[in-house]
Structures are given as C-alpha cells and as structure tokens.
C-alpha atoms as one frame of an Amber mdcrd trajectory, in Angstrom:
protein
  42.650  83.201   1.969  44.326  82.533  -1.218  44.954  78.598  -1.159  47.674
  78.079  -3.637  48.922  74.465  -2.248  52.002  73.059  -3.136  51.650  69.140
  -4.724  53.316  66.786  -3.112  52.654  63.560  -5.191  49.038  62.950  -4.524
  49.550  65.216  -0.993  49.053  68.809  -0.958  51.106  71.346   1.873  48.684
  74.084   2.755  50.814  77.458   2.492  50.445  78.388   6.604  51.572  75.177
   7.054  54.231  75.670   4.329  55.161  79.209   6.035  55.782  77.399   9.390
  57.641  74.437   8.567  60.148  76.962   6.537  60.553  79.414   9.844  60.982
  75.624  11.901  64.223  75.282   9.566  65.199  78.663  10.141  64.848  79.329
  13.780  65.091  75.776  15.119  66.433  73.953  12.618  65.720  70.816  14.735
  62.458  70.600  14.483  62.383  72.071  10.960  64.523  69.284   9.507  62.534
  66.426  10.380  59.083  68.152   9.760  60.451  67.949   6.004  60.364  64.237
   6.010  56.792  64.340   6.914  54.267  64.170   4.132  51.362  66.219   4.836
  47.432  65.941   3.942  44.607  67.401   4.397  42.397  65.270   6.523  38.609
  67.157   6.701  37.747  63.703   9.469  40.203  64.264  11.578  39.540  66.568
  14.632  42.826  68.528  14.425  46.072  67.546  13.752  47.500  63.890  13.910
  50.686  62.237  12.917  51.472  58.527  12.229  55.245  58.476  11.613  55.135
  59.177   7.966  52.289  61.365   7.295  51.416  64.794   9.147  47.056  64.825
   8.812  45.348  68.094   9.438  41.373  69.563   9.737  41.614  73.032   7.668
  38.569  74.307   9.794  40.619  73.620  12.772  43.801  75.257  11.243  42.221
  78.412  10.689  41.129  78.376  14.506  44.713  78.277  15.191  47.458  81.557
  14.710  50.714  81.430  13.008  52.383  80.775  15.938  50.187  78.255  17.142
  50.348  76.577  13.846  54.113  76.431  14.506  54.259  74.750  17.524  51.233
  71.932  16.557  53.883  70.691  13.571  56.570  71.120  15.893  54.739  68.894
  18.561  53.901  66.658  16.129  57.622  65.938  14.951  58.107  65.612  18.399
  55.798  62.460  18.924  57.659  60.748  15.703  61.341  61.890  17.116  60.222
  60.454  20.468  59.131  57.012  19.012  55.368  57.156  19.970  54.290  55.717
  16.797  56.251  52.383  17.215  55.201  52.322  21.069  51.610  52.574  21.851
  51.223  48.448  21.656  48.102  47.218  22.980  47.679  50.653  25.314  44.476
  53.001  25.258  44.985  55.322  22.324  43.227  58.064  24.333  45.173  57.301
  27.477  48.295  56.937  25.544  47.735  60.430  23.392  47.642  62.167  26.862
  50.905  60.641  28.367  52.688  61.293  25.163  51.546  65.227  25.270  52.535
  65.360  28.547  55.891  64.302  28.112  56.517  66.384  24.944  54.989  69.743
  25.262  57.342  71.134  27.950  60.211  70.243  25.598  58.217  72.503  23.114
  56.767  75.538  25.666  61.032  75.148  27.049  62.182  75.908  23.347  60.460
  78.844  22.838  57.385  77.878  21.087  53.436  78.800  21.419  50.799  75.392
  21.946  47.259  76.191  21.529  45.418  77.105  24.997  45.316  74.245  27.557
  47.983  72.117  26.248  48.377  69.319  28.376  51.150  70.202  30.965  52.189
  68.973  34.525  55.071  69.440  36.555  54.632  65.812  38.026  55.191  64.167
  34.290  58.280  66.495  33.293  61.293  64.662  32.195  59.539  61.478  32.427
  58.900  59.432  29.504  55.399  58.372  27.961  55.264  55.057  29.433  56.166
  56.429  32.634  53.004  58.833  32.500  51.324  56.329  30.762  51.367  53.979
  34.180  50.718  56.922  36.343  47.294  58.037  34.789  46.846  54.557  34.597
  47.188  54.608  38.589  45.364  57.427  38.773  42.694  56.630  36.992  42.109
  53.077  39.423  42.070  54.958  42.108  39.305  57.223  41.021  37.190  54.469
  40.755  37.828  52.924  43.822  37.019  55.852  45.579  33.736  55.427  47.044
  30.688  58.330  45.759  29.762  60.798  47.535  26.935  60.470  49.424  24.132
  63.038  48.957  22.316  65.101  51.667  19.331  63.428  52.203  16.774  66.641
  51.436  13.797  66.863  54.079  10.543  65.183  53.264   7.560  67.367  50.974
  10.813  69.775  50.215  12.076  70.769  46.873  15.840  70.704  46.616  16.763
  74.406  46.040  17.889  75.737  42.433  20.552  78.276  42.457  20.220  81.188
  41.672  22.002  82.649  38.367  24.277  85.326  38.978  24.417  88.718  36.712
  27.642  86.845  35.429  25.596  83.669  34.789  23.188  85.632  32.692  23.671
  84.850  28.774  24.872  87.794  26.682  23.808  88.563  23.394  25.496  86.551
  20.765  27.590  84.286  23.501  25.774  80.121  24.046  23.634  79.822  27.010
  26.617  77.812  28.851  29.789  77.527  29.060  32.509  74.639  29.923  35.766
  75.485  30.779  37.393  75.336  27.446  34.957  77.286  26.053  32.529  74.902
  24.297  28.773  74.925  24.764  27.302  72.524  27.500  26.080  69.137  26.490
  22.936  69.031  24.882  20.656  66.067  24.282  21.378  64.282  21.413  24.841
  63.064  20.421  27.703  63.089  22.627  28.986  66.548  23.762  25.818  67.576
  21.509  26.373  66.033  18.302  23.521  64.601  16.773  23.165  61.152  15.898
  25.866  60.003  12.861  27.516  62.985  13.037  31.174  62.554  11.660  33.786
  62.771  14.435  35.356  65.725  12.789  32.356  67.963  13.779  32.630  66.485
  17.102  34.770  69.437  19.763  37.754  68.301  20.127  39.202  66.741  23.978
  39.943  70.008  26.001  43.928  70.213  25.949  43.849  68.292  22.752  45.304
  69.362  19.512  47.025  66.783  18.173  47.138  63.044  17.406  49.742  60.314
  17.831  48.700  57.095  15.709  50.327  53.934  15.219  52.502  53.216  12.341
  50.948  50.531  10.221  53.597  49.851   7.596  54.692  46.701   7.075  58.626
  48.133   7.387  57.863  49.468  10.715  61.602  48.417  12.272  63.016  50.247
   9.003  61.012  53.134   9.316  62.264  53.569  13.009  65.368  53.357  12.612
  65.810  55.289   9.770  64.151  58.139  12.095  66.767  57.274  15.139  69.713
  58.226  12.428  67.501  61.264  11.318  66.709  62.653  15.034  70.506  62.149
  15.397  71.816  63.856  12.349  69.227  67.014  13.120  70.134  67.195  16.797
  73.806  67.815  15.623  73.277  69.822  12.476  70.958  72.481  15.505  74.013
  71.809  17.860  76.366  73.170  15.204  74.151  76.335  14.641  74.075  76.448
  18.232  70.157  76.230  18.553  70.089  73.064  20.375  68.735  73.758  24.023
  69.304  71.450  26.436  66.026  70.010  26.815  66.158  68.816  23.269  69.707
  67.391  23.643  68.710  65.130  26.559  65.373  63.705  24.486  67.433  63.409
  21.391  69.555  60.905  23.145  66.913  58.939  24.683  65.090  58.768  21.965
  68.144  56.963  19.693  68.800  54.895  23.234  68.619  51.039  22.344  65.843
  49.596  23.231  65.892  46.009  24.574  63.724  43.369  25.082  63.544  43.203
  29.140  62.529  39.670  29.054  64.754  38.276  26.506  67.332  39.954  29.212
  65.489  38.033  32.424  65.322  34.651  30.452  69.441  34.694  29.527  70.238
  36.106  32.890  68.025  33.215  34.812  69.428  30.774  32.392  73.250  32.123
  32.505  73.099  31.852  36.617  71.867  28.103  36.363  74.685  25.963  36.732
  75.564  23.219  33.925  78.441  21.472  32.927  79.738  18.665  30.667  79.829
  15.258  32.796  80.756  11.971  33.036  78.199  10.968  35.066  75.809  10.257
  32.422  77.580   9.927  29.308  75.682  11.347  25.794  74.532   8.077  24.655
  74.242   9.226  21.372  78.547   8.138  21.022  77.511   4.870  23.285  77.091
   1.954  20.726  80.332   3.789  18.620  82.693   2.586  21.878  82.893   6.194
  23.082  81.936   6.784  26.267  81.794  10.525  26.108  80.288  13.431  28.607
  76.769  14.604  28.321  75.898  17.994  29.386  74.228  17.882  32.748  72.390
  20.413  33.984  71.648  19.329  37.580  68.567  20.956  39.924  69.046  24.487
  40.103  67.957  26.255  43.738  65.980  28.894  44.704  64.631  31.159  41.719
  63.765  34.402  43.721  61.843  37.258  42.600  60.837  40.698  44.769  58.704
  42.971  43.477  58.648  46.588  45.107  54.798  46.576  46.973  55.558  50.452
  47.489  53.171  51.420  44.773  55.948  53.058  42.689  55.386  49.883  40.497
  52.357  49.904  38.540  49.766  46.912  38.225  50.300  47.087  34.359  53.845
  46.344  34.763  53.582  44.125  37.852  50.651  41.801  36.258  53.235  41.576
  32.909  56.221  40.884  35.200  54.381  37.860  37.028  54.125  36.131  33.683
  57.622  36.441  33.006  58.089  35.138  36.947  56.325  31.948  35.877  57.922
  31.552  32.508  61.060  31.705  34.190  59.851  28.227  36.758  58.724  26.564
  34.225  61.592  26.554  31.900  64.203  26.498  34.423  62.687  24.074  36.815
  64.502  25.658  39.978  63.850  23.147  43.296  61.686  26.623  44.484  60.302
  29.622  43.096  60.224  32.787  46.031  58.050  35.510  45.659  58.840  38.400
  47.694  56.560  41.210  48.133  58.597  44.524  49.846  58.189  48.109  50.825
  60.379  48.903  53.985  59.717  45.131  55.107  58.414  42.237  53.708  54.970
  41.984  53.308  54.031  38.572  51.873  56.005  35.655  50.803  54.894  32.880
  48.343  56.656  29.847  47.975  56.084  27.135  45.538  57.839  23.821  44.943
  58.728  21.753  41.764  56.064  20.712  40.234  53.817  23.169  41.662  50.863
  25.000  39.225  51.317  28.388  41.051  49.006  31.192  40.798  50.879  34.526
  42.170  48.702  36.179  44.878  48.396  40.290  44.100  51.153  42.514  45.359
  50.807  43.474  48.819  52.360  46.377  50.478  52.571  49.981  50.382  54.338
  52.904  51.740  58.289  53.696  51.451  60.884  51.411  49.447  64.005  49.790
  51.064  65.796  47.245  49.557  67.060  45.589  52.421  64.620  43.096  54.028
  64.706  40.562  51.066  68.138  39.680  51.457  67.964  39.751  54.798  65.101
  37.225  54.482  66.502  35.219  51.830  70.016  34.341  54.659  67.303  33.842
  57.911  64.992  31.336  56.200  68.309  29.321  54.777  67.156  29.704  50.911
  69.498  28.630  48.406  69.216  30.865  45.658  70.419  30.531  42.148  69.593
  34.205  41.501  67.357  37.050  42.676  65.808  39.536  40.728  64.431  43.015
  42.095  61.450  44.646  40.474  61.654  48.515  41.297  61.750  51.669  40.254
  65.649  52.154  42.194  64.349  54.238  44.890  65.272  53.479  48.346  68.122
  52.415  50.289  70.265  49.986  49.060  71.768  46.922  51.354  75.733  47.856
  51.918  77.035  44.387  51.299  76.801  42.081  47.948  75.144  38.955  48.428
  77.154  35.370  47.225  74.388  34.882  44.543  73.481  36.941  41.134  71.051
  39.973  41.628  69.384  41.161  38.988  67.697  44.971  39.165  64.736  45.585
  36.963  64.431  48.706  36.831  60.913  50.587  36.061  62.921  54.125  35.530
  64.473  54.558  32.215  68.260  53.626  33.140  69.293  57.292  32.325  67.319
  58.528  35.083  68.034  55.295  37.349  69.848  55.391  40.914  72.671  53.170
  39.970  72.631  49.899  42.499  76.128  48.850  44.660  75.667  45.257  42.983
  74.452  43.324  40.327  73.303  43.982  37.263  70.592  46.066  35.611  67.699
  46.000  33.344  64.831  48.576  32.004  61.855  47.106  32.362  59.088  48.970
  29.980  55.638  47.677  29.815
C-alpha cells in the first residue's frame, strides 16, 4: 500500500484511517465530528488501537488485519470511550477489568448504529444500557464468586492405570499450512516460553491481543484534566445536535449523549451536607458566645445540642456490590465522627432485617460485613427503626431502588443512595435522592 500520511504537527493520520474518519462525518456525522478532535499516532507497542482522551494510538500490523469497515467502527468505538468519559473515570480500578466494562457498555451503541466491530467484540445482553461502573461492579462480582467456588474434584484413576489420552479426531488432525492447535479466537495454543508463547522480553506489541479486544481506554494524564472534560461534554453536545439536525441521530446515541453531559456529583460531599443539614442547631442564650462577654454583651452562641440516631441501611440483597459497600462504610463512619449523633444504626436488609449494629458515643466501631441476601424490600427498616423506639436524626438507604417501597413517609429525613444511575432509577415516594458511583 501506498502510505502517503498526512502531518499532523509531529502526528501522522494513516490514509485508511484518514478514509474512515471522512465517511464517519459523512454517514454519522456524530461520531465523525469528534473523531476530528482526536490526534492520531502511530503506536508500533501498542497491541491495537487505544485512546486516552486526546490522542487516538494505533499498531499498523494490526490495522492491516482489520477491513475498511472494521477500521470504521474501531475509531468509532474509540470516540465512544472519550464521549462516554472513560478516560476521566477509571480511578484506582483494574485497567483490564475496567477496559472490559467500558466495551461492554459501548459496543452495542456502535453494532445498534449500523457499524461493523472486529470478530468477538465484547457484547452481553446483561450489561446493555448499563453504564461502565455498573458492569464494572458486576464482573467485579462475578469474578469473587469464581473464586469462591470450590475446584472440582478429580476422579480418582484406579491404581497401576494410565489415565486415558483421547483420541484425535479426523477434525483434530493438523492441515497443511494451519498451527497444530487452535483456541477459540483463532490463535495458536500456549507454548512454553513466554506468556501465550512469547518468548522471554518480547515487546507486548508482539504479544496476541485479549480475545474480544481491539481497543484501549487509558487514563488522561494532563494536568488540565477537568478542562479537557468539559470541553468534551460541550463537544459531545454540540455533535449530538448537529447529527440530530441531519437526522442521523438514533436513539441509542441520543440517550448516551445525555448521560454522558449529566453532572456528575460528588455522592459524599452530598451525604456529609445532608447529615449535617438534618442536625439540629440554633443560636442560644443558653450559653452566650463569650467572645462579646468582657465587651458587656451578653450575646447568643450557636448551640448545636446532641443530635439522635444517625441511621444507615445498606441493601444485603447482593444488588450492592462489596466495592461500593466497603467505600460506603467509610463514609458511614465519617459521618459519626463528625456529627457525634448519641447512636450510629447500622441496618443490614433484604426482605427483612438481617443484622443490626449499634454503637454509642464515643464508641471506636468497626462495621461487621453485610449480611443478607435474596430479594429487596424497603420496608423492615422503618418498621424497625418505630419498634425499637430509635430517635433518628436521619436515615439513609443504600440500594440500587429495587423493591417495594413503604406507603407512608416517616417524621424524620430519608436519604436514598442510589447505586443505579438516577436516569434509570425507580423514583422513591419520599425523601431525597443521591447517585452513589464508586
């Protein structure tokens, strides 16, 4: 092929590459607009494609594995990862864990819009419409529970006998030309040596790349990350209308365009001003500011006096992930401390209550491990809270919103955190609600 690059300051655009991102602006002008504010480079270490926010990488021996069409839908998955924000949100999450629930939540959007992804792009019915950090907790899940499974246990074989080989097949015979095995994405089998057969030092770029793998989201690591973001909210924005005028905006893009510009906001700075705002304080005369005292003025202070019950349920269904329950326990005990209610209540619930930990003023507590499991109902707690005579200040309700609501408001502030985007959210009868994303 005749490679007569384009220069983009010290970048150059490889023409297929070129090609596609023109047809993106012509036949979904969505995608095509913000794959122009990419810079692209030719990466020969990188494994296939990858994308950081402001740069679009690529391996040119893995290009040329790829068609035209396939080409075109890698860049447009790619903008898809920046429009979605995964480059400000990976945090202190597995990259390789994180990659996956980020494909998952973005290639439907680009199979749904017409688009080709290179074979065994990672796609699931269970992750559709959810958003990375919502997969993110699920494989997460999934991946605990794998270990915890106990191994099989292996037929024992008979003394003084040779556990039998099987037998290859006509179809398990090698054919000229073709490797001697194959996995199921159509790389040769492990062979000693290096991982997946690589010999010892061998870049990572010669390494096969993950099966369902094509792409790479990496962390932005300029220092004007919040600029950088938001100047791609107003951009996502801007594109999603300029399509919607043209009429090429489907509806699966619409709905991610608008999450993706949906504030986001700090869940716990929320928790902390709610907590604080349902504390009760007041000027008094009761102990007058003493810094007016030796003036003749005898003045109010502000007193803030014992606050009651701080409760907090978290939903023990296991629709609440240990990631986000282990982060939301800190923020439980951030809360005593700095509000120094006469009790903190911790409320495990499914249908029922399952465990309840009480500590008093004073108290070092150490919160015990969710316990539960099964359905969600939201009932119980404040059923609870009126039978043991609490006094709450406030409750707050980790969940993900579903289950069955109580029918009547309590007398005290309830606070919902909820674990499903509030788009998505079953809106509760009371109270008020947070997003919680961890």
């Amino acid at each position: 092929m005749d490679r007569t690059d384009v220069v983009l300051g010290s970048s150059a655009v490889h023409p297929r590459i070129a090609r596609q991102r023109t047809e993106l602006v012509l036949s979904q002008p969505f995608f095509g607009a913000l794959a122009l504010r990419l810079n692209v480079r030719e990466d020969p270490s990188a494994k296939t494609f990858w994308v950081d926010g402001e740069t679009l990488g690529y391996n040119p021996t893995y290009m040329e594995s790829l068609s035209d069409l396939e080409v075109r839908g890698v860049v447009a998955h790619e903008v898809l990862h920046v429009a979605n924000g995964h480059c400000w949100r990976q945090g202190a999450r597995d990259p390789d864990r994180w990659n996956d629930a980020c494909d998952y939540a973005i290639n439907p959007i680009v199979l749904s819009s017409g688009m080709v992804l290179p074979k065994g792009a990672l796609v699931d019915a269970r992750y559709t419409g959810k958003s990375a950090e919502e997969i993110y907790g699920l494989l997460m899940q999934e991946a605990k529970q794998k270990q915890q499974q106990p191994p099989q246990q292996h037929q024992q074989q008979p003394q003084n006998q040779q556990p039998q080989q099987p037998q290859p097949g006509p179809q398990d015979q090698p054919q000229p030309g073709q490797p001697d095995q194959q996995q199921p994405n159509g790389g040769q089998a492990p062979k000693p040596g290096g991982q997946n057969g690589t010999a010892p030092g061998q870049s990572p770029a010669d390494q096969p790349a993950k099966p369902g793998s094509f792409g790479e989201v990496r962390p932005y690591k300029g220092p004007d990350k919040p600029v950088k973001e938001a100047e791609w909210k107003v951009a996502v924005t801007q594109a999603a209308k300029a399509a919607a005028m043209r009429g090429k905006l489907p509806g699966d893009l619409r709905a991610m365009a608008g999450e993706a510009v949906w504030p986001v906001v700090d869940w716990r700075a929320v928790l902390h001003r709610f907590a604080q705002q349902s504390s009760p304080s007041d000027y008094s005369f009761a102990t007058p500011n003493r810094r007016y005292l030796h003036l003749g003025f005898y003045l109010p202070a502000l007193h803030t006096p014992a606050i009651g019950d701080a409760v907090f349920v978290r939903d023990s269904s296991g629709s609440v992930f240990d990631e986000t329950q282990a982060q939301f326990d800190a923020e439980i005990l951030a809360v005593f401390h700095s509000l120094k209610p006469a009790r903190l209540v911790v409320m495990d619930c499914d249908t029922r209550v399952t465990q309840v930990q009480i500590f008093e003023r004073g108290d070092s507590p150490e919160i015990k491990p969710v316990r539960g499991g099964g359905g969600t109902a939201f009932v119980d707690p404040f059923n609870r809270v009126a039978q043991d005579g609490m006094n709450p200040a406030f409750l707050v309700y980790l969940t993900d919103m579903v289950g069955r609501f109580p029918t009547v408001a309590p007398h005290y502030p309830v606070l919902w955190a909820s674990t499903t985007p509030l788009t998505r959210a079953r809106k509760a009868p009371f109270g008020g609600t947070m997003e919680v994303i961890c």
